[in-house]
C-alpha positions as CSV (number, residue, x, y, z in Angstrom):
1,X,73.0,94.1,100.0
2,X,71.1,90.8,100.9
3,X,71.5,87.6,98.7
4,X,68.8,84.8,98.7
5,X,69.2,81.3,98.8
6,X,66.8,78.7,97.3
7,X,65.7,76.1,99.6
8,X,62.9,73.1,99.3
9,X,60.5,74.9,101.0
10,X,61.1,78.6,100.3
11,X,64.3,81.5,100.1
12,X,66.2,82.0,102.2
13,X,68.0,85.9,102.6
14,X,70.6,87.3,104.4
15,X,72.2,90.3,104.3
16,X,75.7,90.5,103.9
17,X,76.6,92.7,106.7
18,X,75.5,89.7,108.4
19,X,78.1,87.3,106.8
20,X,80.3,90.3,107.3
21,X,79.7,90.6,111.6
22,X,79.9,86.7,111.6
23,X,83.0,86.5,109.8
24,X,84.6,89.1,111.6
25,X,84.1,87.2,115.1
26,X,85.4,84.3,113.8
27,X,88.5,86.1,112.6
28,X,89.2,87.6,115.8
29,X,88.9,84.4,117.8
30,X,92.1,82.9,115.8
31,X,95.3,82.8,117.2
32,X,97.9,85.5,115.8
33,X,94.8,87.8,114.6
34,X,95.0,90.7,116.9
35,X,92.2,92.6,115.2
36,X,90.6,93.7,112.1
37,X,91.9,97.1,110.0
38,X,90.3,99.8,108.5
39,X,92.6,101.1,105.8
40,X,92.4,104.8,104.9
41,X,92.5,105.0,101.1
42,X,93.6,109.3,101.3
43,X,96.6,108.6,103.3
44,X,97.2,104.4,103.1
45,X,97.6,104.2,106.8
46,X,95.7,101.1,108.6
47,X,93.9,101.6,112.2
48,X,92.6,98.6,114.1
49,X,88.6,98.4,114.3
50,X,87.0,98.1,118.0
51,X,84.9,95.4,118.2
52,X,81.5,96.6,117.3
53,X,83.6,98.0,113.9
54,X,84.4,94.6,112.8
55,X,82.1,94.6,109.3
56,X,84.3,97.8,108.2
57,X,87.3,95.4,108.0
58,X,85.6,92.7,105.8
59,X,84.2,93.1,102.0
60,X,81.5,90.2,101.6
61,X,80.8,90.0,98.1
62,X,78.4,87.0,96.4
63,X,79.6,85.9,92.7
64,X,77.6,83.0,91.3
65,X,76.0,82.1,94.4
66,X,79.6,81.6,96.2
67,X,80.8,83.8,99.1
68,X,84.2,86.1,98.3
69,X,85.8,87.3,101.7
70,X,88.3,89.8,101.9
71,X,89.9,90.4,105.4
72,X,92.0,93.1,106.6
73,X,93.8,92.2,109.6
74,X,96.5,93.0,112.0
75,X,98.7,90.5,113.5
76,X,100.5,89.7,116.5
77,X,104.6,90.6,116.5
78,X,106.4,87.1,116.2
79,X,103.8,84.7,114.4
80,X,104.0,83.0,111.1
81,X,102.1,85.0,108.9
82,X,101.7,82.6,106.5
83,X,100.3,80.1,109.2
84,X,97.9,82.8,111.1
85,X,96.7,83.4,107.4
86,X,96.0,79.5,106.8
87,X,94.5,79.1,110.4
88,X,92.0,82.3,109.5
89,X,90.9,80.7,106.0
90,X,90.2,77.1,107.2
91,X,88.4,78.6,110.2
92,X,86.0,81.2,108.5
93,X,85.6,78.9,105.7
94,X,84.0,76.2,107.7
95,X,82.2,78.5,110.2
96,X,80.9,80.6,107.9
97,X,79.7,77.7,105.1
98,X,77.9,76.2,108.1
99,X,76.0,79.3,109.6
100,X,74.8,80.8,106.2
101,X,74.7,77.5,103.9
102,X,76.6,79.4,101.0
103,X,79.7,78.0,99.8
104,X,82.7,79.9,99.7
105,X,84.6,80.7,97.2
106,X,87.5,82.7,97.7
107,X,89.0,84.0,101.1
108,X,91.5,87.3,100.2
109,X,93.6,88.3,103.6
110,X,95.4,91.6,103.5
111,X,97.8,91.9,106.6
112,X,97.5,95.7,107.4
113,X,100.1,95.9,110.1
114,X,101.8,94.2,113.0
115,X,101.2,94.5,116.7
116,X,103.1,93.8,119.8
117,X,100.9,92.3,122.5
118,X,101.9,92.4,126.2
């Protein structure tokens, strides 16, 4: 799905996969995110995504011209959730306002499991 955006001297459009890749590198880069989940609706368990799987852990969605980002991560054993989960929102929101030039609206994160890193 692609979404346009108006500018002075023409449209602008980008596909959301394309939100969805840059989003997801952004994710991983913050501390306590040890990778993105794909959840398997038949039996509800979570896997963690390799790197070039990244978009299958994200839903980019546009209502009304805003961006609506839902992430399904893992996290590190030990962190605050609630903290890694902050850190993630303020970082993709800012990131990915200023790479695409749509505002977002709503950032959903869905902790999928717990990992212990060496």
């Amino acid at each position: 799905m692609k979404e346009t955006l108006s500018t002075g001297s023409g449209n602008l459009i980008i596909d959301v996969d394309v939100v969805a890749q840059y989003a997801g590198s952004v994710a991983v880069e913050c501390f306590g995110i040890v990778g993105m989940a794909a959840v398997s609706m038949s039996d509800g368990i979570a896997k963690m995504l390799k790197k070039e799987n990244l978009t299958r852990g994200i839903n980019v969605e546009m209502i009304n011209n805003k961006l609506v980002l839902d992430f399904h991560v893992i996290v590190s054993y030990g962190v605050n959730i609630r903290a890694v989960a902050a850190n993630l929102v303020n970082n993709v929101k800012y990131k990915v306002e200023e790479y695409t030039g749509f505002e977002i609206d709503k950032i959903n994160v869905f902790v999928e499991g717990v990992r212990v890193i060496d």
